[in-house]
C-alpha positions in Angstrom: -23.4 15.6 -52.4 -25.8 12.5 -52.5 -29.3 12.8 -51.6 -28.8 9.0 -49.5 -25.8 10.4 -47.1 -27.8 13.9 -46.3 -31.5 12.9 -45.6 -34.2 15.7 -44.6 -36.3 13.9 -42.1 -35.1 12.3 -38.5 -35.9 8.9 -37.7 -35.2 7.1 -34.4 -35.2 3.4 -34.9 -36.4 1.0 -31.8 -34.5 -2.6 -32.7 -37.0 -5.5 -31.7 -35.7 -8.4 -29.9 -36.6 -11.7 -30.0 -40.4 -12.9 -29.3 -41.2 -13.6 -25.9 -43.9 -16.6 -24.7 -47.0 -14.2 -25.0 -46.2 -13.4 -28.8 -44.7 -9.6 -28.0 -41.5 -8.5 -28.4 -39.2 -6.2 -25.8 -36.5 -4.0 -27.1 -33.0 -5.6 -28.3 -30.7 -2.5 -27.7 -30.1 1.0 -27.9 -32.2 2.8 -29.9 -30.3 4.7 -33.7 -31.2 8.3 -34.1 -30.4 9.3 -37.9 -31.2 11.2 -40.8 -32.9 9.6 -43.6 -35.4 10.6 -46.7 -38.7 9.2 -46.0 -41.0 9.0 -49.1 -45.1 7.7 -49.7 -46.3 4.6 -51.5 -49.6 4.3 -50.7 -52.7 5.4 -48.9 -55.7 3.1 -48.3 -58.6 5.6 -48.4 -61.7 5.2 -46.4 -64.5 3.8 -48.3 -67.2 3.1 -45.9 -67.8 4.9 -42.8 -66.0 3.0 -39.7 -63.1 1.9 -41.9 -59.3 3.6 -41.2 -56.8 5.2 -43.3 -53.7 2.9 -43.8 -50.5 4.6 -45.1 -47.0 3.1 -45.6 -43.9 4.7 -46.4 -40.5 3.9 -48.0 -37.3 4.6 -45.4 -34.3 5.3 -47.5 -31.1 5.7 -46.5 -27.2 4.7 -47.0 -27.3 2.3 -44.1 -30.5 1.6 -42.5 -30.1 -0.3 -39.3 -33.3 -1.6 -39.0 -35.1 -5.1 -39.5 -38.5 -7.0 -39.3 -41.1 -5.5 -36.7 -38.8 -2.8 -35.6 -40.6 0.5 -34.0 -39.8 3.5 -35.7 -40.2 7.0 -34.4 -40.7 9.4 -37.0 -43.0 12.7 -36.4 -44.4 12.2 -33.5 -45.9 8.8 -33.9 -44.8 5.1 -34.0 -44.4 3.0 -37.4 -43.6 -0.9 -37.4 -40.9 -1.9 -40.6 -42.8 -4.7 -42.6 -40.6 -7.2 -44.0 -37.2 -7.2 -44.3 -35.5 -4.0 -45.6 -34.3 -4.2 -49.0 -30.2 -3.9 -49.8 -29.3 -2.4 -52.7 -25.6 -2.7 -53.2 -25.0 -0.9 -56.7 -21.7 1.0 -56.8 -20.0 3.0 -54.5 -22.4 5.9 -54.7 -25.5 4.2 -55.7 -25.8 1.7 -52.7 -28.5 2.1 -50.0 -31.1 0.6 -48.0 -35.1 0.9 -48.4 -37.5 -0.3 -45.5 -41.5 0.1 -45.9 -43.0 1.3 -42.4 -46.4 1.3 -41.7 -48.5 3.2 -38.5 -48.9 1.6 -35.6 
């Protein structure tokens, strides 16, 4: 049993679609519902008063339909993927997919 193929969080990706004339982008599809492991990488911490907290997180899961600027729904609040999500495509068992999100 791989820790890829039964994740412990539940993530509901939003696919974007293409940019429209005012810069924003509408929905492309059907949202995914799916289980996933979601893990930290960083937290900005406030160092002057005024300033917010930033914190990203690492998506990974055995297929990860997801791409740039996607909305992600995950806990109650809204995360945007940065970048492109990373393929790794090791062996049979090894290969998965990583995304960094980051709050909206």
């Amino acid at each position: 049993m791989s820790l890829l193929d039964h994740g412990t969080e539940t993530i509901t990706i939003y696919p974007a679609g293409p940019p429209r004339p005012d810069g924003t982008r509408g929905p492309a599809g059907e949202p995914v519902t799916m289980r996933c492991r979601v893990q930290p990488i960083a937290s900005d911490s406030p160092g002057v008063e005024g300033y917010t907290t930033t914190t990203t997180y690492r998506i990974l899961a055995r297929e990860l339909p997801a791409g740039p600027w996607d909305r992600v729904a995950w806990r109650g609040s809204d995360w945007t993927v940065t970048g492109q999500p990373e393929q790794y495509r090791g062996s049979r068992r090894t290969r998965h997919d990583t995304a960094t999100i980051r709050r909206r």
